[in-house]
C-alpha positions as a Markdown table, in Angstrom:
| # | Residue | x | y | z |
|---|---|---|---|---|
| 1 | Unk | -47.8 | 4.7 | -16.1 |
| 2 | Unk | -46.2 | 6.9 | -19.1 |
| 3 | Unk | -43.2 | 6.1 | -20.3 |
| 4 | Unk | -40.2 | 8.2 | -20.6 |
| 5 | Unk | -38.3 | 8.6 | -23.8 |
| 6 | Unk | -35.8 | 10.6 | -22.2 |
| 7 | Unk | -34.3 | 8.0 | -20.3 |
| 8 | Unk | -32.0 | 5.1 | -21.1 |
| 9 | Unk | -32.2 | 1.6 | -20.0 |
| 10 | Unk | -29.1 | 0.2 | -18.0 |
| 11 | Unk | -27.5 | -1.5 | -21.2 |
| 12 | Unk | -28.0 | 1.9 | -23.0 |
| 13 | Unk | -26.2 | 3.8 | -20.3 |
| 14 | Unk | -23.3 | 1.5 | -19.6 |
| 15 | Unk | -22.7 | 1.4 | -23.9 |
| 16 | Unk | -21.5 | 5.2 | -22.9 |
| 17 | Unk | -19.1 | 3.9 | -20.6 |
| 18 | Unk | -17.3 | 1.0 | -23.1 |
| 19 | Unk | -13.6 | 2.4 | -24.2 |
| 20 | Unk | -12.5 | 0.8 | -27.3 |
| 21 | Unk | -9.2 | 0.6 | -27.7 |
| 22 | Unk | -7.8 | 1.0 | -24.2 |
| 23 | Unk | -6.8 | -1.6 | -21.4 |
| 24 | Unk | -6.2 | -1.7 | -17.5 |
| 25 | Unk | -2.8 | -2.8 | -16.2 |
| 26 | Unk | -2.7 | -5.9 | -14.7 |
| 27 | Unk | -0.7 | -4.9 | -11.5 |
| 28 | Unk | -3.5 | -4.9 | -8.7 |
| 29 | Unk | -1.8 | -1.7 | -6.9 |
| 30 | Unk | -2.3 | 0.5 | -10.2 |
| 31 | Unk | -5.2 | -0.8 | -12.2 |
| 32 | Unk | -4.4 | 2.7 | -14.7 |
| 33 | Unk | -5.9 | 2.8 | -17.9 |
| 34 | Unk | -3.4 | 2.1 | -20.9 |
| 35 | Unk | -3.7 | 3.3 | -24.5 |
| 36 | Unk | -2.0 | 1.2 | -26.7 |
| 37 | Unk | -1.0 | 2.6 | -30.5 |
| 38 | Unk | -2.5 | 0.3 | -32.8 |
| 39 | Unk | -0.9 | -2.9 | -33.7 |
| 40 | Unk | 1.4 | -2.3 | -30.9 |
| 41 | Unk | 3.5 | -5.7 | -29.8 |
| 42 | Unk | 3.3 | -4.3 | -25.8 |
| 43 | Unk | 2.5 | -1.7 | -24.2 |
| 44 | Unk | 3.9 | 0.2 | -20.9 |
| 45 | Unk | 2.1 | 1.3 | -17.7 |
| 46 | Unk | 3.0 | 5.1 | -17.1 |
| 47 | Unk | 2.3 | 5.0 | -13.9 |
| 48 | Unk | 4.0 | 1.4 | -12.2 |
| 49 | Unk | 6.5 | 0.2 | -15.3 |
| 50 | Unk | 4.6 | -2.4 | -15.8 |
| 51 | Unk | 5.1 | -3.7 | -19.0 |
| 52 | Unk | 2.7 | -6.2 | -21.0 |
| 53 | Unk | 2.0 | -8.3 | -24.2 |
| 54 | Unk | -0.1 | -7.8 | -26.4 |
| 55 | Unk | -3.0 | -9.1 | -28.8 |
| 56 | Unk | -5.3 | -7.6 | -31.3 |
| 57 | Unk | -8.5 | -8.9 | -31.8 |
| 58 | Unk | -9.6 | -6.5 | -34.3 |
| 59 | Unk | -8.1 | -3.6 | -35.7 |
| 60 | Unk | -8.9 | -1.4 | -32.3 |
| 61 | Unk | -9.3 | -4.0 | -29.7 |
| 62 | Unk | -6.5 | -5.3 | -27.9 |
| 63 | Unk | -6.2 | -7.4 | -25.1 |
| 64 | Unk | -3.6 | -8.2 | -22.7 |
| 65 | Unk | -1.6 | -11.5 | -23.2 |
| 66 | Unk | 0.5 | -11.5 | -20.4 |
| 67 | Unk | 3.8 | -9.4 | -18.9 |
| 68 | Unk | 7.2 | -9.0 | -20.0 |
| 69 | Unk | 9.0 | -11.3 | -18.2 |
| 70 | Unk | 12.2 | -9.8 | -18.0 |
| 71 | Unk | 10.9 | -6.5 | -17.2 |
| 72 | Unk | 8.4 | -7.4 | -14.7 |
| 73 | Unk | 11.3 | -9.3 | -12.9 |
| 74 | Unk | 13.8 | -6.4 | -13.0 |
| 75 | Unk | 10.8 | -4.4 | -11.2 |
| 76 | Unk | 10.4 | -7.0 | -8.6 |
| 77 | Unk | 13.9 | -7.3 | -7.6 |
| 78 | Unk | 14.2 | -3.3 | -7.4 |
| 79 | Unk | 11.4 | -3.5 | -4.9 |
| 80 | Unk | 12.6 | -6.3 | -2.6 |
| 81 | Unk | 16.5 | -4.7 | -2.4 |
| 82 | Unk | 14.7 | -1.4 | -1.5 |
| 83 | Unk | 12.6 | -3.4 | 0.9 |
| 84 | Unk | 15.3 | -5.7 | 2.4 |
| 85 | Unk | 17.6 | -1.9 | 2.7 |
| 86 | Unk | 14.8 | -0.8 | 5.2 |
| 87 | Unk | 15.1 | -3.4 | 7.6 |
């Protein structure tokens, strides 16, 4: 069988794929891709409000620590009045 120097293993292809310097937001409803500026302490979901902490591994690589408690609480007590009003 010839082989085919066109084509990329699955390793090779998925390497395309990788996004450096970009993380997913933690809320399981939303799952949007955030771009942190570098060094950046947190970082805020457009999308939900979300807000996390984070951490820098290396100059472009940051990973999420955890959310902001207090905002992250204010969210979830805007969402149950609003649900509680509907009853």
């Amino acid at each position: 069988m010839a082989v085919d120097n066109n084509q990329l293993s699955g390793a090779e292809s998925l390497r395309k794929t990788r996004t450096y310097g970009k993380v997913r937001c933690h809320n399981p409803s939303c799952m949007g891709r955030l771009e942190p500026e570098p060094g950046a302490k947190t970082v805020k979901c457009p999308v939900c409000l979300s807000e996390f902490r984070l951490a820098w591994i290396k100059k472009n690589f940051p990973r999420i620590r955890g959310p902001v408690w207090e905002v992250n609480k204010k969210l979830a007590e805007e969402a149950l009045k609003k649900k509680m009003e509907g009853k």
